[in-house]
DOMAR-552306 format. One line per field, with one value per residue (C-alpha): residue in three letters; x, y, z. Coordinates in pm, 1 decimal, decimal comma. Layout:
N
residuo = ALA	...;
X = X	...;
Y = Y	...;
Z = Z	...;
// end
This chain:
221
residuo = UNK	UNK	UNK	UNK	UNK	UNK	UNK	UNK	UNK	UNK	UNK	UNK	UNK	UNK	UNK	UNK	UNK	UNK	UNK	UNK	UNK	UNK	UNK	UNK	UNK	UNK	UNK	UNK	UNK	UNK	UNK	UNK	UNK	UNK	UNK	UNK	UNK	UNK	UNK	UNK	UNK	UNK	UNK	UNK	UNK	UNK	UNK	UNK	UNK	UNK	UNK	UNK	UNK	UNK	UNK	UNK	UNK	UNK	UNK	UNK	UNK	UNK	UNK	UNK	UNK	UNK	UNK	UNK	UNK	UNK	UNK	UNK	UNK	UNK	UNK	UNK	UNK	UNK	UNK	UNK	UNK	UNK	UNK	UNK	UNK	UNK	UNK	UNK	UNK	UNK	UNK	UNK	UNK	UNK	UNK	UNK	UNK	UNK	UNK	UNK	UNK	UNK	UNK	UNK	UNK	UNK	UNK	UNK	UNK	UNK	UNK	UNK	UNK	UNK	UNK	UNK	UNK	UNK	UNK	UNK	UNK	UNK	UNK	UNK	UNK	UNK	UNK	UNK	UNK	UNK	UNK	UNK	UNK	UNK	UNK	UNK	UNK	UNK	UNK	UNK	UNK	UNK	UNK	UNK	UNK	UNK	UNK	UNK	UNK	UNK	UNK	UNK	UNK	UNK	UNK	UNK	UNK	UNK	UNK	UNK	UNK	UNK	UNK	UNK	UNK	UNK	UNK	UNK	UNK	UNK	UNK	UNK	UNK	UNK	UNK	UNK	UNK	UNK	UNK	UNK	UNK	UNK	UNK	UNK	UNK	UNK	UNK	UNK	UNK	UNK	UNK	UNK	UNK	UNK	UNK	UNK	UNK	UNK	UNK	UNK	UNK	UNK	UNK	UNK	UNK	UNK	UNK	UNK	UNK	UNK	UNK	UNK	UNK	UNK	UNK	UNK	UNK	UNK	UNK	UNK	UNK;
X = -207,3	-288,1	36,8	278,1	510,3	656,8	934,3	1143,6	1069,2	1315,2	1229,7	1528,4	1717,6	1743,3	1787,3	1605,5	1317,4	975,0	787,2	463,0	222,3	490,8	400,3	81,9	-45,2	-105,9	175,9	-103,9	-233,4	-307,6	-19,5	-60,3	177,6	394,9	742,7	591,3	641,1	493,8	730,2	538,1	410,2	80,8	-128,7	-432,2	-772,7	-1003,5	-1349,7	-1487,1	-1283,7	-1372,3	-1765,6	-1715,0	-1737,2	-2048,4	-2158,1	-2078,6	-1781,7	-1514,6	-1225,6	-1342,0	-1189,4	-873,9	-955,0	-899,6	-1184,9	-1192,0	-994,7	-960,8	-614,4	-400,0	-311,7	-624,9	-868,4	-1126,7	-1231,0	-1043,5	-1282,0	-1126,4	-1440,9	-1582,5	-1250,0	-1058,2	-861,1	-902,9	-552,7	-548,2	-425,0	-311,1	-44,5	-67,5	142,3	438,3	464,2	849,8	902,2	1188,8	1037,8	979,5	1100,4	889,5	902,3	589,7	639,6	539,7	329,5	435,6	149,1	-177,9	-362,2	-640,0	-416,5	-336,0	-737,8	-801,3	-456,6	-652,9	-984,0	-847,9	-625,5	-923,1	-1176,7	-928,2	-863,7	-1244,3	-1504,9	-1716,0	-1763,7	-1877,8	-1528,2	-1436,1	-1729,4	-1661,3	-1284,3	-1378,4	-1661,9	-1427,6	-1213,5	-1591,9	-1709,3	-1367,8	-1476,2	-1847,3	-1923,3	-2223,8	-2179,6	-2157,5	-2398,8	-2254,4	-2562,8	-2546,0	-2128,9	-1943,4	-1556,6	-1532,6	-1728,2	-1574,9	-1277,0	-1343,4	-1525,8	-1179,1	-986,4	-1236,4	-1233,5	-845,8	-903,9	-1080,4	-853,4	-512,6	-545,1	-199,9	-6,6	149,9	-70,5	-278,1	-66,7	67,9	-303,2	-393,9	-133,2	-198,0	-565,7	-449,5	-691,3	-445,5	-294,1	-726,7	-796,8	-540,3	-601,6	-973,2	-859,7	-688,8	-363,3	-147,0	-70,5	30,1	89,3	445,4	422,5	353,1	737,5	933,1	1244,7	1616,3	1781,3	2095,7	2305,8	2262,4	2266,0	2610,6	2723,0	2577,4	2625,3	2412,0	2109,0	1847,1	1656,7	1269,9	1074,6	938,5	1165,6;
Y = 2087,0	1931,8	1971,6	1717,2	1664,8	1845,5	1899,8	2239,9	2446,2	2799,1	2968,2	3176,1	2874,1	2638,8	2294,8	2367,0	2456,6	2317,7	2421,2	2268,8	2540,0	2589,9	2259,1	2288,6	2602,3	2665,1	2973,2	3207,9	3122,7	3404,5	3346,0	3490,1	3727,1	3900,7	3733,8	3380,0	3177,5	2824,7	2598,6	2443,6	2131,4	2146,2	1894,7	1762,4	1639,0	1422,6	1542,5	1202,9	1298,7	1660,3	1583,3	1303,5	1554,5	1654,7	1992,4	2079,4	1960,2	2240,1	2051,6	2155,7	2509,8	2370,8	2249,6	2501,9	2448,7	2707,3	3040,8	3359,5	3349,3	3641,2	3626,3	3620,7	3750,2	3408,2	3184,5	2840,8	2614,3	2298,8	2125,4	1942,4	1875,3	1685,1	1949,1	2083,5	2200,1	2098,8	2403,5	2275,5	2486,7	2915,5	3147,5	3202,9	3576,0	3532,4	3297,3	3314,8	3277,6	2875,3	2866,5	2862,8	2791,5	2646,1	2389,1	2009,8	1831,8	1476,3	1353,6	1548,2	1485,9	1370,7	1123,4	943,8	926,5	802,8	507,6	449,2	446,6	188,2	-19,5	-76,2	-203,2	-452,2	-572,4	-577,0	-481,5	-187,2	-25,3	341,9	428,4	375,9	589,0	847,9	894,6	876,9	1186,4	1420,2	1436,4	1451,9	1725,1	1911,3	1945,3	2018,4	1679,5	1453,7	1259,2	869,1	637,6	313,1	100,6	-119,6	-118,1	-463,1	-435,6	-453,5	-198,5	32,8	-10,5	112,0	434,3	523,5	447,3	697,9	928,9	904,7	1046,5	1340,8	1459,9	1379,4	1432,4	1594,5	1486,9	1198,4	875,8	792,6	524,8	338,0	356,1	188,1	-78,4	-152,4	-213,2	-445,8	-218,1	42,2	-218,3	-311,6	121,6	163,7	-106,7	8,3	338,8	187,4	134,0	-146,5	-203,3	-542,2	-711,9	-610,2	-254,6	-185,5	-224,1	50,1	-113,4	-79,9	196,9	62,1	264,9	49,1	-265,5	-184,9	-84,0	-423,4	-697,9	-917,4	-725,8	-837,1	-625,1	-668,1	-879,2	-771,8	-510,8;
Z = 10346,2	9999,5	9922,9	10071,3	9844,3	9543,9	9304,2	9308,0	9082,5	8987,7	8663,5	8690,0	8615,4	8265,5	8462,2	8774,0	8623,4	8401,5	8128,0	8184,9	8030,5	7720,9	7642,2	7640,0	7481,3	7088,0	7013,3	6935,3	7287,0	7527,5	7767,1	8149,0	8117,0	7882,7	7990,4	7939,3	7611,9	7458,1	7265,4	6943,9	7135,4	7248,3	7456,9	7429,7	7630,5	7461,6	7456,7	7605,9	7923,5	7922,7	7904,8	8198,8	8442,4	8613,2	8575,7	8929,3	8924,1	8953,9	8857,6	8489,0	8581,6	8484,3	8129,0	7881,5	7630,9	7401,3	7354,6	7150,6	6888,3	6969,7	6629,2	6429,3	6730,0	6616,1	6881,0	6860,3	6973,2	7131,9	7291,6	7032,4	6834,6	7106,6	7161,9	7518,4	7744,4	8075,8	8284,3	8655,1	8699,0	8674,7	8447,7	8636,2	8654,8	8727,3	8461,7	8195,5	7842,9	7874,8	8213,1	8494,1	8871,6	9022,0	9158,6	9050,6	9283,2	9329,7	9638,5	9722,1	10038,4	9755,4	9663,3	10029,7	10035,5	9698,1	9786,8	10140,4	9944,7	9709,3	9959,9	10164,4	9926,7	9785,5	10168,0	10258,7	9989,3	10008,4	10336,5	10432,4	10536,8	10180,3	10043,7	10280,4	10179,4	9825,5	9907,5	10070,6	9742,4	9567,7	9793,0	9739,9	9403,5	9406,5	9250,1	9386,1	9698,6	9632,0	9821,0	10005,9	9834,1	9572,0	9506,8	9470,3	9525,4	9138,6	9042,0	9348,2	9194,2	8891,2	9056,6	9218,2	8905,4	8779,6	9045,4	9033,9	8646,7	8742,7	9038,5	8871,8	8476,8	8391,8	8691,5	8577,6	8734,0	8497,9	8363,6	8661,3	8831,5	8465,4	8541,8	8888,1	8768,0	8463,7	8204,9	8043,3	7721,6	7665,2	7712,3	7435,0	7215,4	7232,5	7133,5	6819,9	6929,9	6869,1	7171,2	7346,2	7675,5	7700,2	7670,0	8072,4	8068,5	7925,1	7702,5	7904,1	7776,2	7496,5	7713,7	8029,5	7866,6	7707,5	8062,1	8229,5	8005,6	8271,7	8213,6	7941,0	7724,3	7857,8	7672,6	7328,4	7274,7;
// end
């Protein structure tokens, strides 16, 4: 199944639940169905991203990139203005206002191929096995097979990192697989941000330094 492992989900109850989609959706956002709700918040894809897939590609289903506002009946465009909504999870037609019950993936099958994919050309280099993982998650999808030809380890490691983009925008990896491959403080600070070595730690929470006076605040913070 593609589903190994996931979080719990019931939308009958406040703190067993998620609200994904409410945080996602403008308020004047069509909504799946009428018991379902959107807080405020809204989320974002960058139009960079949302153009990065090939045409075939049918992971694009789940990118929201324009839609028509229940509340003036115009179309909101949102490709174009860096304002597309990723959509991975349905409207929960049980849902209470913000709370829903799907549950949250936490490991694909895409994702043991993509980790064997990656593991493997850091041990050895390119090899077909590699490319062949990598194009069973590509075929999934309707994207182009890659060829073997012509990949060094570096530049096969950036095709997964890549790859790892387009299968698991809006499930939480993006920044740890950014980490692991020592690029996401030079991605942000070429987006503008001010962002510096330190920050792939998060600071220790006041409230657990108070409680352990042995532990020390990460560095920069």
């Amino acid at each position: 199944m593609e589903l190994i492992w996931v979080l719990p989900k019931d939308g009958a109850s406040t703190t067993a639940s998620q609200s994904v989609n409410a945080l996602i959706f403008a308020p004047d956002y069509p909504v799946g169905f009428s018991n379902n709700s959107v807080f405020a918040a809204r989320t974002y894809l960058f139009d960079d991203f949302v153009n990065s897939f090939e045409d075939t590609d049918t992971r694009t289903g789940q990118i929201i990139t324009e839609y028509v506002s229940i509340a003036t009946g115009e179309v909101v465009q949102g490709l174009g203005n860096d304002q597309s909504h990723p959509f991975k999870l349905p409207w929960d037609p049980a849902s209470v206002a913000f709370f829903a019950g799907n549950d949250i993936p936490v490991i694909r099958y895409s994702d043991v191929l993509l980790t064997r994919a990656e593991a493997l050309n850091e041990l050895n280099g390119p090899s077909q096995e590699t490319i062949d993982l990598i194009n069973m998650v590509r075929n999934r999808a309707g994207a182009t097979s890659l060829d073997f030809a012509g990949f060094s380890t570096e530049s096969l490691r950036n095709a997964i990192l890549q790859e790892r983009e387009w299968e698991f925008y809006f499930e939480g990896n993006s920044r740890e697989d950014q980490i692991r491959q020592g690029v996401m403080i030079s991605r942000a600070q070429a987006r503008g941000k001010n962002a510096q070595d330190f920050h792939v730690l998060f600071p220790i929470p006041q409230v657990e330094l108070d409680a352990n006076s042995a532990l020390e605040q990460n560095p920069g913070y």
